[in-house]
C-alpha positions as CSV (number, residue, x, y, z in Angstrom):
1,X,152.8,156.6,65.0
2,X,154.3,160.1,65.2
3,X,151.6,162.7,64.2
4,X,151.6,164.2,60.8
5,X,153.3,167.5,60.6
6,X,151.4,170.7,60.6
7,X,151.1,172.9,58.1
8,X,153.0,176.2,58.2
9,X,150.7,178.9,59.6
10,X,148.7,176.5,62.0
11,X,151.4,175.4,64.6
12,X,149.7,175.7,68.2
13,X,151.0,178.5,69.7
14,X,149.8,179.7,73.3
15,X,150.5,183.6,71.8
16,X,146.8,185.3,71.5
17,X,145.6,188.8,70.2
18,X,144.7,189.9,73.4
19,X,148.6,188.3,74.4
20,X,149.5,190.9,72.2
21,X,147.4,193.7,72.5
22,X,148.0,193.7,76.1
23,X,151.6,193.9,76.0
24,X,151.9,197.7,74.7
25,X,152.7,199.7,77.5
26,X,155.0,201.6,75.8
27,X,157.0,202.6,79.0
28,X,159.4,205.3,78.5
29,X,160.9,208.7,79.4
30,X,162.0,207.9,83.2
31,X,163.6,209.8,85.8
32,X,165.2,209.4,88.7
33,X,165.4,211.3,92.1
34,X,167.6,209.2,95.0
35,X,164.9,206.3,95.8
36,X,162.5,207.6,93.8
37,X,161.2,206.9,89.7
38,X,158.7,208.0,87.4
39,X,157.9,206.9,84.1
40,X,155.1,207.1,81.3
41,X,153.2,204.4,80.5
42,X,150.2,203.6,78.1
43,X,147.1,201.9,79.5
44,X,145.8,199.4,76.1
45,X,142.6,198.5,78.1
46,X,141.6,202.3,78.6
47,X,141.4,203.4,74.9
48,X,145.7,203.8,74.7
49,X,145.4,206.7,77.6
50,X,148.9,207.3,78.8
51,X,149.8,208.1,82.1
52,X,152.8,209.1,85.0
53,X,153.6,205.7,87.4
54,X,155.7,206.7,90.3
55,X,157.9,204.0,92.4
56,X,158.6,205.4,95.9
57,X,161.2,204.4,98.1
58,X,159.5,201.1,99.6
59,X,159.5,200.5,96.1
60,X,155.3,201.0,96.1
61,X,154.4,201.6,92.6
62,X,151.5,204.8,92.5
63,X,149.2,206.0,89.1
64,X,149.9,209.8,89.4
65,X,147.2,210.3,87.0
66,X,144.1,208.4,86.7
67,X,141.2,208.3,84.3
68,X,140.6,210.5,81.7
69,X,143.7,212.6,82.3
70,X,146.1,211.2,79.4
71,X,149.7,212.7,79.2
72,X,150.9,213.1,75.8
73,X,152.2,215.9,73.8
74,X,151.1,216.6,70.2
75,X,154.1,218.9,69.4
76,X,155.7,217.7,66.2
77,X,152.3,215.7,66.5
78,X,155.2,212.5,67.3
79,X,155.0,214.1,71.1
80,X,157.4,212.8,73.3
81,X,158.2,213.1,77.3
82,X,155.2,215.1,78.7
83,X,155.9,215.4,82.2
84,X,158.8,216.9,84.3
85,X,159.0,216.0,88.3
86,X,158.7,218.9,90.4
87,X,160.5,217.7,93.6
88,X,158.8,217.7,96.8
89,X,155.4,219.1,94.9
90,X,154.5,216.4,92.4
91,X,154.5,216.5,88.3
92,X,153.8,218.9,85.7
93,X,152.5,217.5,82.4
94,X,150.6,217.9,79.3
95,X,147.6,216.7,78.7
96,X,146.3,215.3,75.3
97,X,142.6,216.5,75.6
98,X,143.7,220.4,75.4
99,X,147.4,220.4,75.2
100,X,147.9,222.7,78.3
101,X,150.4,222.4,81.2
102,X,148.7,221.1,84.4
103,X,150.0,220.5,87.8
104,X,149.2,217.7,89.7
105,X,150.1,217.1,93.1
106,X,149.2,214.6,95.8
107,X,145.9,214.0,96.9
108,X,144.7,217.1,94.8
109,X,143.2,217.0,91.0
110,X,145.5,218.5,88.6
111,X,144.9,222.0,87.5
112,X,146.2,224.3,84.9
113,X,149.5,226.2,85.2
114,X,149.2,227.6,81.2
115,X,146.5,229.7,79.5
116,X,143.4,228.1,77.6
117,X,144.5,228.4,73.8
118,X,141.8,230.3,71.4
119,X,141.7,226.8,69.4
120,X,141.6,223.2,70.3
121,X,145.3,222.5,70.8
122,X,146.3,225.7,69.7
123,X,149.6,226.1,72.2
124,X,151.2,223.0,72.6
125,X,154.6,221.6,75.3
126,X,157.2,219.5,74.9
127,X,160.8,218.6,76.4
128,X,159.7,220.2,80.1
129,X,162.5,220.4,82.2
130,X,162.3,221.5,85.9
131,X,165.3,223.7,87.6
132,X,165.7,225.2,90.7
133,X,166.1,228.6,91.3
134,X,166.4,231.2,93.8
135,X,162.9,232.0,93.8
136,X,161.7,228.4,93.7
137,X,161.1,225.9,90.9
138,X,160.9,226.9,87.2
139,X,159.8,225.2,84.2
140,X,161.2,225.9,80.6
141,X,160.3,223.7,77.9
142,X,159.8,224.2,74.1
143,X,156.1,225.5,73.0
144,X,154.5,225.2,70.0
145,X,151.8,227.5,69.1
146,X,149.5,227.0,65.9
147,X,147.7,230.5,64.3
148,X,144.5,231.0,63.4
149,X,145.8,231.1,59.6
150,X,147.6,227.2,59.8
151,X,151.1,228.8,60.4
152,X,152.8,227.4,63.5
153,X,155.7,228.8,65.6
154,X,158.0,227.5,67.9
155,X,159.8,229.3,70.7
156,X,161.9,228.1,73.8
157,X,159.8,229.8,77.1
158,X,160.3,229.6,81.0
159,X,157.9,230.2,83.9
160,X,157.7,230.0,87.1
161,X,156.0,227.3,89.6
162,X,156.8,229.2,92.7
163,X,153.2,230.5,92.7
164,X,151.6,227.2,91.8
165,X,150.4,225.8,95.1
166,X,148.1,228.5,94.9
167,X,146.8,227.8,91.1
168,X,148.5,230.6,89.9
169,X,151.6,230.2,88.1
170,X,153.7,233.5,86.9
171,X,153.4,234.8,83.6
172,X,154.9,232.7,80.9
173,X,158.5,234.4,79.2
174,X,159.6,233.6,75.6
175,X,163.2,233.5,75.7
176,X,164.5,232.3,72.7
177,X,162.3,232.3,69.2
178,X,162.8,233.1,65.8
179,X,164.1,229.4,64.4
180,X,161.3,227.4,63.2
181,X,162.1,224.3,65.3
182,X,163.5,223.8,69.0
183,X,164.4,221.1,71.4
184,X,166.9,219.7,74.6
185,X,166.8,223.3,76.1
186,X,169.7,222.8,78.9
187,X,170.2,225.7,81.2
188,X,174.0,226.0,82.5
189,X,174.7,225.4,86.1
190,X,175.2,228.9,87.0
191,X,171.8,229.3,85.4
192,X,173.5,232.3,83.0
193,X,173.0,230.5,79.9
194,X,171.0,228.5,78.1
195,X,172.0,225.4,75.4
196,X,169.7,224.2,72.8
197,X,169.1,222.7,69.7
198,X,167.5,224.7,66.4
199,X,166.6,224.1,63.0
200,X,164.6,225.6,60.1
201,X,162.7,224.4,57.4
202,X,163.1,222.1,54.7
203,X,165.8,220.8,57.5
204,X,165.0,218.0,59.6
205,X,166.5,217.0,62.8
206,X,169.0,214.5,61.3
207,X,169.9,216.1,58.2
208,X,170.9,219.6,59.9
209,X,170.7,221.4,63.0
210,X,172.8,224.1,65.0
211,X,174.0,224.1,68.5
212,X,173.5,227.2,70.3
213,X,174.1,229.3,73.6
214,X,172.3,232.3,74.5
215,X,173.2,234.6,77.7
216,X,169.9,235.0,78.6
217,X,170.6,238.6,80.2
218,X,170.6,240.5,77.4
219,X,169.5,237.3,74.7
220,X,173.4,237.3,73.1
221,X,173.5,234.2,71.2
222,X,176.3,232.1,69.9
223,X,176.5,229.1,67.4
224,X,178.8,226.6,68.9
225,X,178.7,223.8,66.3
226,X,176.2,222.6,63.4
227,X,175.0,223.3,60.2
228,X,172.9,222.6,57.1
229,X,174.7,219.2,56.7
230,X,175.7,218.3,60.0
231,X,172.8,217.1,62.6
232,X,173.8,217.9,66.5
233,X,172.1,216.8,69.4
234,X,171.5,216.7,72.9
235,X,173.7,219.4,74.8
236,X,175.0,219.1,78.2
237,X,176.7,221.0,80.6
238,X,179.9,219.5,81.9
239,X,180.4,222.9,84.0
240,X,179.1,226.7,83.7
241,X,181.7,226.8,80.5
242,X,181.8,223.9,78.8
243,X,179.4,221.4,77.0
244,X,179.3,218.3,75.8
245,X,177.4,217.5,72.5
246,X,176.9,214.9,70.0
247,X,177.4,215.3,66.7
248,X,177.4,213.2,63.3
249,X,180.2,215.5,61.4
250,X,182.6,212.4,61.3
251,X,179.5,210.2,59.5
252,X,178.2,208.5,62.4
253,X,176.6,210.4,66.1
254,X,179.3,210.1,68.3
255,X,180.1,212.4,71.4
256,X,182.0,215.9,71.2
257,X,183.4,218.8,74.0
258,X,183.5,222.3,73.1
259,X,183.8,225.6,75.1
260,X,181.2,228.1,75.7
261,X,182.8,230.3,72.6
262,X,182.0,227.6,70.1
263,X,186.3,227.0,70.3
264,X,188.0,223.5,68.6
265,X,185.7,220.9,69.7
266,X,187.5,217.6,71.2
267,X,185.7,213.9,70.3
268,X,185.3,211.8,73.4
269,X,185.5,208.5,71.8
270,X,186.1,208.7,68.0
271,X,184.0,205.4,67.0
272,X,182.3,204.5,63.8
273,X,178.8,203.6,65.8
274,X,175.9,205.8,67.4
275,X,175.9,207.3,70.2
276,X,172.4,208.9,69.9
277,X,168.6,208.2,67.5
278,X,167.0,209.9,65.3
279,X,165.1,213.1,67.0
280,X,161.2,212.2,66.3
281,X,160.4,212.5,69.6
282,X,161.6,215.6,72.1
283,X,162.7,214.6,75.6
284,X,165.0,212.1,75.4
285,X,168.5,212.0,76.2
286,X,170.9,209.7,74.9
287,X,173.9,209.6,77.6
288,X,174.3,211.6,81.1
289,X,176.3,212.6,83.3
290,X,177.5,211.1,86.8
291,X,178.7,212.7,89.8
292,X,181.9,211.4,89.0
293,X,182.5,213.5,85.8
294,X,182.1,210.1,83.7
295,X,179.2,209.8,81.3
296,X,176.5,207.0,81.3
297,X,176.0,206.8,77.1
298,X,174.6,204.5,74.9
299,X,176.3,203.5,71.8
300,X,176.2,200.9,68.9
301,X,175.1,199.6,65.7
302,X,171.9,198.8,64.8
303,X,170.7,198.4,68.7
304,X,172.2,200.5,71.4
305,X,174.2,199.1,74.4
306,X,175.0,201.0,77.9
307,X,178.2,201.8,78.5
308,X,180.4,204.5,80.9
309,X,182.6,206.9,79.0
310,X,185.5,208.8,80.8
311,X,185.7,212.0,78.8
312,X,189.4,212.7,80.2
313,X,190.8,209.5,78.9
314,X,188.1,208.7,76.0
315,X,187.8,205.2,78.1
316,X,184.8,203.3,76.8
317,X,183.5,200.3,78.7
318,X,180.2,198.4,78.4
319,X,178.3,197.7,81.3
320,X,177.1,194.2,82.3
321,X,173.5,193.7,82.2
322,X,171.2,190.9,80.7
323,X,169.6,194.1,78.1
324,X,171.2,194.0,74.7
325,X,169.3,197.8,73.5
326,X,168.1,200.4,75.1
327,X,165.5,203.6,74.0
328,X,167.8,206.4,73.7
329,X,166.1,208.5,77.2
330,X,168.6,208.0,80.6
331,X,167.9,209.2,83.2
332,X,170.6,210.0,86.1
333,X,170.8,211.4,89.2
334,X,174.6,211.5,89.8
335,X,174.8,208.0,91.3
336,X,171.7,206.1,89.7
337,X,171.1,205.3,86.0
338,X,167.6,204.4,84.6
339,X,166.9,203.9,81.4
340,X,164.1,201.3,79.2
341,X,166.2,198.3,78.6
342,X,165.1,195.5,76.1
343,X,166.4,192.2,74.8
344,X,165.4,189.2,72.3
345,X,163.9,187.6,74.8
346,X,163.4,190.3,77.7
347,X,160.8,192.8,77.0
348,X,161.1,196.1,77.8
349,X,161.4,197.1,81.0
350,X,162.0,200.2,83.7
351,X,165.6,199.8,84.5
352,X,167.8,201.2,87.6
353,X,171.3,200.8,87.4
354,X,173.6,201.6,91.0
355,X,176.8,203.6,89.1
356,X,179.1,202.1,92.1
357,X,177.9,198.8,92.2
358,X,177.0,198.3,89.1
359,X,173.7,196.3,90.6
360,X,171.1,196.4,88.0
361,X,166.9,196.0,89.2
362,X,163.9,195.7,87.1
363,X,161.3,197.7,88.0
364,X,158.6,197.7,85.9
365,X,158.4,195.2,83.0
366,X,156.2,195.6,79.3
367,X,154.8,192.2,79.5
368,X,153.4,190.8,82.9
369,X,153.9,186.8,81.5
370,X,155.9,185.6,79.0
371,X,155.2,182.7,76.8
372,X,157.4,179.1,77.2
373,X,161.2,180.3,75.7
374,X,160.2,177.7,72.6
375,X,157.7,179.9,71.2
376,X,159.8,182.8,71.2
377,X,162.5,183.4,68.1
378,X,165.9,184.0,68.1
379,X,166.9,187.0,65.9
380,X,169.8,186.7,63.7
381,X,172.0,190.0,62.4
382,X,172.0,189.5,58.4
383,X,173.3,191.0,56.0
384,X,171.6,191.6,52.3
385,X,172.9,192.5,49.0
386,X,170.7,194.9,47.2
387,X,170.9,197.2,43.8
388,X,174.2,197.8,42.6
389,X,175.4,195.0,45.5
390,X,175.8,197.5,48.5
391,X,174.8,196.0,51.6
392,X,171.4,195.7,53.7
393,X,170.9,195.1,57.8
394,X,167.9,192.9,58.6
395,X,167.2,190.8,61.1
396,X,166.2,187.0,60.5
397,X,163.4,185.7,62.7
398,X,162.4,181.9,61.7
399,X,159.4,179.9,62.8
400,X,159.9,178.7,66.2
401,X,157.5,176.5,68.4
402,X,157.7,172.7,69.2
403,X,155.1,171.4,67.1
404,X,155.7,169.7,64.5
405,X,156.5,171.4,60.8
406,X,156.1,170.7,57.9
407,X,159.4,169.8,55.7
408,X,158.7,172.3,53.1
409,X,160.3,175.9,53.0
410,X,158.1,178.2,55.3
411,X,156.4,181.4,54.2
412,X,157.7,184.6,55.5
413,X,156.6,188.6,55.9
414,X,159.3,190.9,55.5
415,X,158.8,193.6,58.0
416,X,159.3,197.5,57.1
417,X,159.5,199.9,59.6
418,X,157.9,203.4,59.4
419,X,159.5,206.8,59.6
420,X,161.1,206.2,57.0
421,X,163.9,207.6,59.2
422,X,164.0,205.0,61.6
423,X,165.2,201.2,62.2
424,X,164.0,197.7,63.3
425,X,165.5,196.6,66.6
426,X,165.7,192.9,68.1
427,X,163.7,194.1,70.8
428,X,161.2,191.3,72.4
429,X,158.1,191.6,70.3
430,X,155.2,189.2,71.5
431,X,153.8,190.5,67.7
432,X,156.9,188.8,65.6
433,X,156.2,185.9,68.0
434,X,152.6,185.5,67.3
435,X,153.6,184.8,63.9
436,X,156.7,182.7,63.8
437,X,155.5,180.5,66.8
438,X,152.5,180.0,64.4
439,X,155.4,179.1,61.6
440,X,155.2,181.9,59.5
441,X,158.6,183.1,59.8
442,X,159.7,187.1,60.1
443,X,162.8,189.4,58.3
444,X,162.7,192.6,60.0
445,X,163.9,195.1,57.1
446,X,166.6,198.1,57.7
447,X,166.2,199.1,54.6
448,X,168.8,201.9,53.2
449,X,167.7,205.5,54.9
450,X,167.6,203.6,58.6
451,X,169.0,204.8,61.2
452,X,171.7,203.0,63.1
453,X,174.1,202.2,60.5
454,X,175.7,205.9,60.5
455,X,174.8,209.1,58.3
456,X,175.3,207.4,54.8
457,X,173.6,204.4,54.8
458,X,170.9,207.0,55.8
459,X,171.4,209.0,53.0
460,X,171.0,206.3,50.6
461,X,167.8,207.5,50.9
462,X,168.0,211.0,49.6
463,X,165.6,211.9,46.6
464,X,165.6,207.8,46.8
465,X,162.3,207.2,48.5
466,X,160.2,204.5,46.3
467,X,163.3,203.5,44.9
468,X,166.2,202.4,47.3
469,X,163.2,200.9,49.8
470,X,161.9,199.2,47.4
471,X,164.7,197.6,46.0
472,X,166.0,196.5,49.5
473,X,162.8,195.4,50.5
474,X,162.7,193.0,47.3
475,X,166.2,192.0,47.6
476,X,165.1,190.8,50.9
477,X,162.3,188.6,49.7
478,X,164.7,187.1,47.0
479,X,167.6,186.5,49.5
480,X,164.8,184.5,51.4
481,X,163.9,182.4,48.6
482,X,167.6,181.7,47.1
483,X,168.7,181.3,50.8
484,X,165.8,178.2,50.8
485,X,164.3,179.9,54.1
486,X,161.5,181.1,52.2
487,X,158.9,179.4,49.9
488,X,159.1,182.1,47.0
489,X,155.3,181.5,46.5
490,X,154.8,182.3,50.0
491,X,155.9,185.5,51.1
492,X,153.9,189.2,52.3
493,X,155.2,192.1,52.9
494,X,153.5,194.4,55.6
495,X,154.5,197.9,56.8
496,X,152.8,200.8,58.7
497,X,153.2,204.7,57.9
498,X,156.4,205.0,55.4
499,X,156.8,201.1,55.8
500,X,153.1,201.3,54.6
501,X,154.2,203.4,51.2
502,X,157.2,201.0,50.9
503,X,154.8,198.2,51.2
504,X,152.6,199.1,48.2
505,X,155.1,200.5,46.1
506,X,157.2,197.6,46.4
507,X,154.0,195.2,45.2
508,X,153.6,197.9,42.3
509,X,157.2,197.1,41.1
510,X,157.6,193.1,41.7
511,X,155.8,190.1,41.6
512,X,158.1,188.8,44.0
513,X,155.1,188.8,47.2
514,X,152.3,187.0,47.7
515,X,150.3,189.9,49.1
516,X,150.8,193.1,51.6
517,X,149.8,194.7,54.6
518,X,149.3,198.4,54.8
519,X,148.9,200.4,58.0
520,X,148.2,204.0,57.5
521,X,150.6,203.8,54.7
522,X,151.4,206.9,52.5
523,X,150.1,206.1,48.8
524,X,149.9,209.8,47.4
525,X,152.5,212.7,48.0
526,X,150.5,215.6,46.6
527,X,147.5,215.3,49.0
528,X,150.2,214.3,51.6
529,X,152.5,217.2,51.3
530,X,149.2,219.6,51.7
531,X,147.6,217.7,54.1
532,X,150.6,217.1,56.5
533,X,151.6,218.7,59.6
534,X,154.3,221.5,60.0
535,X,156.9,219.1,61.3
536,X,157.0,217.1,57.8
537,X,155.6,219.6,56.0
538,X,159.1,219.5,54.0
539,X,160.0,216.0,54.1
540,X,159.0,215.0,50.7
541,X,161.6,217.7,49.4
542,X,164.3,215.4,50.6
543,X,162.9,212.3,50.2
544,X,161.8,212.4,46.5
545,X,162.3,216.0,45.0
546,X,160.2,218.3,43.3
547,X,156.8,217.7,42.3
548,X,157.4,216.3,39.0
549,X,158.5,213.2,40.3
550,X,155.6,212.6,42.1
551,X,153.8,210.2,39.7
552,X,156.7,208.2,39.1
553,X,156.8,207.1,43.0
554,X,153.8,206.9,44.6
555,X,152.1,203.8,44.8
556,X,148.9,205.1,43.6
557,X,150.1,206.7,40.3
558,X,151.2,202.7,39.5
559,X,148.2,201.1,40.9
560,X,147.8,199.9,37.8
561,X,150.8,197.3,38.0
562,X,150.1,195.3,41.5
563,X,148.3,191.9,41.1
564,X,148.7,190.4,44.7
565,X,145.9,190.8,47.4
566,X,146.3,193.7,49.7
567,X,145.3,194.3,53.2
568,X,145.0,198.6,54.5
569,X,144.0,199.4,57.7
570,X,143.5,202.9,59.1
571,X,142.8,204.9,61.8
572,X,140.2,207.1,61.1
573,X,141.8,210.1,63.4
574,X,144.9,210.2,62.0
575,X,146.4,213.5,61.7
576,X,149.8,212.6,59.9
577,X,148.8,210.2,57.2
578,X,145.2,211.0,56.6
579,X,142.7,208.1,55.6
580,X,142.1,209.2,52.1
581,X,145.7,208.0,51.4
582,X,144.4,204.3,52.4
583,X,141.0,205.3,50.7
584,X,142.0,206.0,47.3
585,X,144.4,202.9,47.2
586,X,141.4,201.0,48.1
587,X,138.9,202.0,45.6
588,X,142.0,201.8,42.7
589,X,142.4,198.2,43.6
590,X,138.6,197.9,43.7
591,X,138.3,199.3,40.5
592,X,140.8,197.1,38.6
593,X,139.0,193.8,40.6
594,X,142.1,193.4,42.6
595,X,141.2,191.8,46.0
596,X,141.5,194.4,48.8
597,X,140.3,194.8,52.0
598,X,140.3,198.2,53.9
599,X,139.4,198.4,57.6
600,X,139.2,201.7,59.5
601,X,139.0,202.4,63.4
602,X,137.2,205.0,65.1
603,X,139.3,207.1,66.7
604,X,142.5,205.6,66.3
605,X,145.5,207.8,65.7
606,X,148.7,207.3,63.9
607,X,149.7,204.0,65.5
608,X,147.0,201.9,66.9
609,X,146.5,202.6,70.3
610,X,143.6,200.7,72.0
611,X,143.8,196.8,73.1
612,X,140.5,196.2,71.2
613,X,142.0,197.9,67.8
614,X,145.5,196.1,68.0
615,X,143.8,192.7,68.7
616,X,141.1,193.0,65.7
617,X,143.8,194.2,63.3
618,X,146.4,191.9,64.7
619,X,143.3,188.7,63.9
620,X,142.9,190.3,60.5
621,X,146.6,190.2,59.6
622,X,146.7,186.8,60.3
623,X,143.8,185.7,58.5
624,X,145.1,187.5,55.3
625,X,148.8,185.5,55.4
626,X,146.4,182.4,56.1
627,X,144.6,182.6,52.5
628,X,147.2,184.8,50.7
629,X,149.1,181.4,51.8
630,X,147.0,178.6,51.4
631,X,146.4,180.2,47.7
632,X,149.9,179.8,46.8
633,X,151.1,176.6,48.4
């Protein structure tokens, strides 16, 4: 007799919590010297501390930092790369503990190139960069200092390492300030100019920055391209004269050549995809150059691919590799190409690509042991109709594992992703697996305002927020159901950050889910937009509006309409969504005799970062789809 099929939610699956707690080594930010790499990489089993891997030429993989130093940059609070290579003397980087520059070399313990601040994390660096100059190597990066009153300021600054052998680096110079934010400062070959990126407030770094080039002589600057409405990133030098840029003037990101004078810019590749990410995190570069004048780039829709542009003939053409995305930071040395490659069934990985050749090596992969190919799903592009009928990306993940299923229609979560200027991927994800190889089946939401799809389908979400997300994120959950993927009694919703907001506001406006998952999600703008950090201090503005439309918004001012069982979970160190956004949703829904559960962390951030933390919450999630689902079949 064949065995009777099991229930939706309780298929075997061989995919654990610790599986996926494990698995977040969030590599990233590589570079490359000849033989040599470096890369970051997080440590789950030592609290989330991040540190520098270097891969020698024998191919010897060394921990350039161990335990307690932890390299990551709180500027913009979202961080980014927070080391530079310093060739022949080791690394400089920024550790998290006091946010100063330290040098570390071999066989020596690091020590501290840049001034203790007056408070905790008081000067800040990000985007380092490490030149060569005739009096040895320099470092110039973007600083971020934070007064004693709660302003902040932002300036470009340079300093010398020649001196740092010794312990003693040379005084710090500020040369470029004034514009409230700064990042990809690129010195010119001839090392008479420098290139960077600026914008000021309520501006953020996809809705408008400017392009310039000061001569750093005499501090002469000029604007070469950007503007309140046009968002430019990631400068290059082709020569001492002439830069290449990318831009989002035509609607999507795409790659641009102008002169040193700001004269007519020329498009490389005119193409209606991107050719560069949103800028949350400083450090990474999109494309770079090779020795051959062409350009290693990465490009596409939704996901981005790696392909070699020729910027004489505007020749574009995809290199072949097993990696169907990529994180938008390449590295290149002239003749090698590294980059963090990913697929829907190859996790993210270290990546070396031979420009010649074309020979492509793994070096360091995300997961050490992945689970039989039957457990894993197989993402599928769709396409939603939402609102007034405009089109929706998401990507379809159904319950996949060979035990047997039950016949009826499978419950789902629909994924949102945070930012909320940011997208969903169909990167490898060991946590969507955990889920559909248990039968509980995944839509991974780009709800209008991601990023990917070009500059308006981001702009659908201008003075939108609560509104356009929601709808999409509704639309999804009926497409589901009227698609007969779904049982319409069984399906969650579950989002972390913005996705979090998204999350409750969209079980304040519908009936349509069974329940919803909250991490660290925004409930209340007023306390937010005080409480915040510099960086989104002015986010709401463009998001929502004024103040007056707070109330009609924010999950919490329509508390009073959600019926379904909600699960928040929080870190309780969490400097960009603080926990009384999760605590006052939590006591409204207590209040009204709604069932909620709230669990905090001790010392997590924004994001959960330790092994224990992600497998506890990870347990919890799936416990809440288990009753939320067993209620409603």
């Amino acid at each position: 007799m064949s065995p009777e099929p099991m229930p939706h939610g309780a298929w075997p699956s061989p995919i654990s919590t610790t599986d996926v707690a494990r698995s977040g080594l969030s590599l990233g930010f590589p570079t490359v010297l000849g033989d040599h790499l470096w890369w970051e990489e997080d440590r789950p089993a030592e609290g989330g501390r991040r540190t520098v891997v270097h891969r020698d030429a024998e191919g010897i993989l060394h921990e350039l930092l161990p335990a307690p130093w932890d390299a990551r940059t709180r500027v913009h609070e979202y961080g980014g790369r927070s080391y530079a290579v310093v060739p022949g003397r080791g690394i400089v980087f920024a550790d998290h503990a006091d946010q100063r520059l330290y040098l570390a070399a071999a066989e020596t313990d690091p020590w501290p190139l840049t001034p203790e601040p007056d408070r905790p994390g008081g000067l800040r660096y990000a985007d380092l960069h490490v030149h060569e100059s005739p009096d040895g190597p320099e470092l110039w990066c973007v600083r971020e200092r934070h007064h004693d009153d709660g302003a902040v300021s932002r300036s470009i600054v340079s300093m010398s390492l020649a001196a740092a052998h010794e312990g003693q680096a040379d005084r710090i110079i500020e040369q470029v300030s004034g514009s409230d934010f700064y990042a990809f400062p690129t010195l010119s070959p001839d090392r008479r100019h420098l290139a960077y990126i600026c914008w000021d407030h309520p501006a953020m770094p996809w809705t408008g920055t400017e392009l310039r080039v000061t001569r750093i002589s005499d501090g002469h600057t000029v604007a070469i391209a950007g503007g309140t409405d046009e968002s430019v990133l990631a400068p290059c030098w082709r020569d001492d004269r002439t830069l290449y840029f990318v831009s989002d003037r035509p609607g999507w990101w795409n790659l641009y050549q102008s002169d040193l004078l700001g004269g007519a810019r020329r498009a490389l590749h005119p193409a209606e995809e991107e050719f560069a990410g949103p800028l949350w995190q400083l450090g990474g570069r999109p494309y770079q150059p090779l020795g051959d004048g062409r350009l290693a780039v990465l490009h596409g829709r939704g996901d981005l691919r790696l392909g070699i542009l020729d910027p004489a003939t505007g020749t574009l053409s995809d290199v072949e590799v097993p990696y169907t995305g990529w994180l938008p930071a390449l590295a290149c040395d002239g003749r090698t190409v590294a980059g963090i490659a990913y697929g829907p069934r190859l996790p993210r990985a270290v990546v070396r690509i031979a420009a010649d050749s074309g020979r492509v090596e793994l070096l360091c992969g995300d997961i050490a042991e992945l689970p039989d190919a039957a457990y894993l799903p197989t993402p599928r592009a769709v396409e939603i109709k939402s609102g007034d009928g405009r089109s929706v990306h998401a990507f379809l993940y159904p319950p996949s594992g060979p035990g047997a299923a039950e016949a009826t229609a499978a419950p789902y979560v629909v994924f949102v992703h945070g930012g909320p200027t940011g997208h969903a991927t169909t990167e490898l994800s060991l946590e969507k697996a955990f889920f559909t190889s248990r039968g509980i089946g995944v839509l991974d939401l780009n709800y209008g305002g991601s990023t990917g799809y070009g500059r308006a389908y981001r702009e659908r979400l201008r003075g939108q927020w609560g509104i356009i997300d929601v709808e999409d994120a509704v639309a999804a959950a009926r497409w589901l159901a009227a698609a007969n993927l779904a049982d319409p009694a069984r399906i969650a919703i579950r989002g972390g950050s913005a996705g979090g907001w998204t999350v409750m506001a969209a079980c304040c406006a519908s009936d349509v889910f069974a329940g919803g998952v909250s991490i660290a999600g925004v409930s209340a703008l007023a306390p937010l937009v005080a409480a915040t950090h510099d960086f989104e201090s002015r986010y709401i503005d463009w998001l929502v509006g004024p103040e007056a439309l707070y109330g009609s918004r924010e999950p919490l001012a329509r508390a009073g309409k959600i019926g379904c069982p909600m699960l928040l979970m929080q870190g309780l160190a969490d400097p960009v969504v603080p926990p009384a956004q999760s605590e006052a949703f939590a006591d409204t829904m207590s209040a009204r005799g709604v069932p909620c559960t709230y669990l905090t962390f001790e010392g997590e951030s924004h994001g959960f970062r330790r092994q224990e933390t992600k497998a506890t919450a990870l347990a919890a999630e799936l416990s809440f789809y288990l009753q939320i689902f067993t209620a409603m079949a």
